[in-house]
C-alpha positions as CSV (number, residue, x, y, z in Angstrom):
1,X,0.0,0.0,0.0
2,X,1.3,3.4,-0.9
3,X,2.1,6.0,1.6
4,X,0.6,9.6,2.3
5,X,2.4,12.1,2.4
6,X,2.0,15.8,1.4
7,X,2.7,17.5,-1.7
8,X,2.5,21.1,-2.6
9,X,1.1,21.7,-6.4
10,X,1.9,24.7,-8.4
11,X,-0.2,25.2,-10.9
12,X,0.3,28.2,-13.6
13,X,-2.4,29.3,-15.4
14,X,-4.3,32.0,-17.2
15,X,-6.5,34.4,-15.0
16,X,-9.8,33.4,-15.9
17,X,-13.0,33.3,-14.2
18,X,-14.1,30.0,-13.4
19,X,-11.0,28.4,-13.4
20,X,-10.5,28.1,-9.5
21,X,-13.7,26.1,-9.5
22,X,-12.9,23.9,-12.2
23,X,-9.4,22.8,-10.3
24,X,-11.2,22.3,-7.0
25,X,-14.0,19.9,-8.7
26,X,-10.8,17.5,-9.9
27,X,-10.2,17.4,-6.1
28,X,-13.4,16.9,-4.8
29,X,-14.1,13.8,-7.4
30,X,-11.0,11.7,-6.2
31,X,-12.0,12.6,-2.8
32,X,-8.8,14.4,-1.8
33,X,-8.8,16.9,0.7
34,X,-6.7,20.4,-0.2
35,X,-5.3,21.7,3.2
36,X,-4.0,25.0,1.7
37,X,-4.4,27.1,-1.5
38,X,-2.6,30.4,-2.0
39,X,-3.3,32.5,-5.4
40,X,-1.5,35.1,-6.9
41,X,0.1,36.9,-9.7
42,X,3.1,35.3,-11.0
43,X,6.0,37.3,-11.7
44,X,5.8,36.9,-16.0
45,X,2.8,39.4,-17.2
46,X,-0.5,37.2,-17.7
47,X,0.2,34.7,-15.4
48,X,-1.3,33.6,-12.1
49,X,0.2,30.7,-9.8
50,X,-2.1,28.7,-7.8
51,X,-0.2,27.2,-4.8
52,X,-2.5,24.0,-3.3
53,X,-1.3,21.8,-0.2
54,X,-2.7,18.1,-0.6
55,X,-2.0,15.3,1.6
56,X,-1.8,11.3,-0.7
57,X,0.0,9.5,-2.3
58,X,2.4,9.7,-5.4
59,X,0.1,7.5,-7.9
60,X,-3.2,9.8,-6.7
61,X,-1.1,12.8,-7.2
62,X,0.2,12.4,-10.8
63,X,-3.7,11.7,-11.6
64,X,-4.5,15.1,-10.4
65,X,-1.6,16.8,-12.0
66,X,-2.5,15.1,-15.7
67,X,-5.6,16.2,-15.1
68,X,-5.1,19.7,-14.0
69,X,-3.0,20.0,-17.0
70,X,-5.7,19.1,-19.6
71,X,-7.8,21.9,-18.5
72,X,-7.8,24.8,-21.1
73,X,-6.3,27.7,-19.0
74,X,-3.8,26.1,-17.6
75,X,-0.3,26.7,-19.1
76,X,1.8,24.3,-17.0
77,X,1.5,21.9,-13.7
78,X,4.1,20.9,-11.3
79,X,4.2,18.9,-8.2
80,X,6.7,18.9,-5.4
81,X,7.4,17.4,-2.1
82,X,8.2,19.7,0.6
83,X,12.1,19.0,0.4
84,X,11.8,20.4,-3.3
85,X,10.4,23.5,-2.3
86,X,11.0,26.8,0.2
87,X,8.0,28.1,1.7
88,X,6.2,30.0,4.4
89,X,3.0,30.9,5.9
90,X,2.0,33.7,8.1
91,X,-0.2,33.7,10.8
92,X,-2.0,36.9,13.0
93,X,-2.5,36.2,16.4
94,X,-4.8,38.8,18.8
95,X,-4.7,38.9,22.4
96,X,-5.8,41.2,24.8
97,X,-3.7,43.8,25.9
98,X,-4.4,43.7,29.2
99,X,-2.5,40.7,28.9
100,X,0.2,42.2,27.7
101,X,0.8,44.4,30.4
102,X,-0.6,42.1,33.2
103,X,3.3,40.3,32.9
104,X,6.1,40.3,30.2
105,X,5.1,36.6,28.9
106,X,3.8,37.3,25.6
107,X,6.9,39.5,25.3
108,X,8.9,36.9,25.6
109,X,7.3,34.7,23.3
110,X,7.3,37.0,20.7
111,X,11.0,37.1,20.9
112,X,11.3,33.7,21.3
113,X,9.4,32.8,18.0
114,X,10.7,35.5,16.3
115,X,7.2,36.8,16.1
116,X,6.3,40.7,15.6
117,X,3.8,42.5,17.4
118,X,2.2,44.9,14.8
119,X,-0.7,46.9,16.4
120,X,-1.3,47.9,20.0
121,X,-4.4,49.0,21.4
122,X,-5.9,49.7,24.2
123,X,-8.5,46.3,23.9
124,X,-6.2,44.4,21.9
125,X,-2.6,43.7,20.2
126,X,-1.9,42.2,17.1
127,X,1.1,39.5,16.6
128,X,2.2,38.4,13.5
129,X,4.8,34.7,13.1
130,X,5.8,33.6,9.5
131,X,7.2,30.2,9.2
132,X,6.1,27.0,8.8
133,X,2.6,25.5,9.9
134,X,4.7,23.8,12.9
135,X,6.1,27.1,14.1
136,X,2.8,29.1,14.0
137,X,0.8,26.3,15.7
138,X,3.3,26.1,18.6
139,X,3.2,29.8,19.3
140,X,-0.3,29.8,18.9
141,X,-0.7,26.6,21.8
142,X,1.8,29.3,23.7
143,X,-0.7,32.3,23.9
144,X,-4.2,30.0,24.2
145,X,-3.9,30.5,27.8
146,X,-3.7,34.2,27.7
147,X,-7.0,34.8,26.6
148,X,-6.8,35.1,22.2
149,X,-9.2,36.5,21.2
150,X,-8.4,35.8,17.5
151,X,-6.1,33.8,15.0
152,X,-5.7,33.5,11.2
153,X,-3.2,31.3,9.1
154,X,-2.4,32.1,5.6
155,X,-2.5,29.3,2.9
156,X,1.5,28.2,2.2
157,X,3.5,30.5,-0.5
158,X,6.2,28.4,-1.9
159,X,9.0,28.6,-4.6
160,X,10.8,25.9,-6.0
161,X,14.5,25.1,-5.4
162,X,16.4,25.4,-8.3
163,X,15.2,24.1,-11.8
164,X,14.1,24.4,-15.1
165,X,12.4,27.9,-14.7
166,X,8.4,28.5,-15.6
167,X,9.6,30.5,-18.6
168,X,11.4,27.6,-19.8
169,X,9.1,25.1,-19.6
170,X,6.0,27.6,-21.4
171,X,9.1,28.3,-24.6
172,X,9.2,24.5,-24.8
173,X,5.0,24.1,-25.1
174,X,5.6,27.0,-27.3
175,X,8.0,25.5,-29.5
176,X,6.6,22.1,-29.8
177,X,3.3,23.6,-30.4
178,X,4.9,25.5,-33.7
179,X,6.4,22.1,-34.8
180,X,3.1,20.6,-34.4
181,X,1.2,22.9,-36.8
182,X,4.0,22.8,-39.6
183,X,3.1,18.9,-39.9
């Protein structure tokens, strides 16, 4: 029996309405659950990256990916295990400031995580911790007991490690679309 484990997919497409939908039902039929997704602009002009956290295994995942790739607006798909990648996520914490003041704990924890506190006021402060889902759990465990009174967590951002960049791989499709047409 293959083994789970999680895989980020990067998926590079066109910015079209409709398209998130479409990439989420491919999903939802093999009955895999996404655990993060992160959009955004990519850095070449008319192209967005879709960044998707999936826990399965490697047979289930190169299903999805051929698959996502057939669809009509997307240019290219990629999958990666989380040694293949760098990544982050960020996560806003609120507690009260009254707890703040109360004792120099959630000081300390901010320097310990090597958090930042962004906003103070006089009901509440806002924290922010990037890192990995790990990291921004722990700290979040850490200031439970003091009350918080609110807590976000992005989806994951990730690049890849070196490789064959995006721009590459679209020249290629480019290329061998050309060659196709001549014949």
């Amino acid at each position: 029996m293959e083994k789970v484990e999680e895989f980020t997919v990067k998926v590079y497409s066109e910015n079209h309405i409709g398209l998130l939908n479409r990439l989420t039902i491919i999903f939802t039929r093999r009955k895999v659950n996404i655990e993060s997704l992160t959009t955004s602009e990519y850095h070449l002009p008319g192209v967005h990256s879709f960044t998707i956290v999936i826990n399965t295994t490697e047979s289930m995942i190169r299903k999805i990916t051929s698959q996502i790739q057939k669809l009509v607006d997307v240019m290219k798909t990629f999958y990666y295990r989380t040694d293949e990648i760098i990544y982050q996520e960020i996560a806003l914490y609120k507690v009260p400031t009254s707890a703040l003041l109360e004792s120099n704990e959630i000081e300390q924890l901010v320097r310990r995580y090597n958090a930042r506190i962004l906003e103070v006021t006089p009901e509440y402060t806002a924290i922010e911790k990037t890192g990995h889902k790990e990291d921004t759990q722990e700290l979040l465990e850490k200031l439970k007991p003091f009350k918080l009174l609110e807590f976000v967590r992005s989806g994951r951002v990730a690049i890849t490690k070196p490789m064959k960049e995006l721009r590459v791989h679209l020249q290629e499709l480019e290329e061998a679309t050309d060659y196709s047409n001549k014949y």
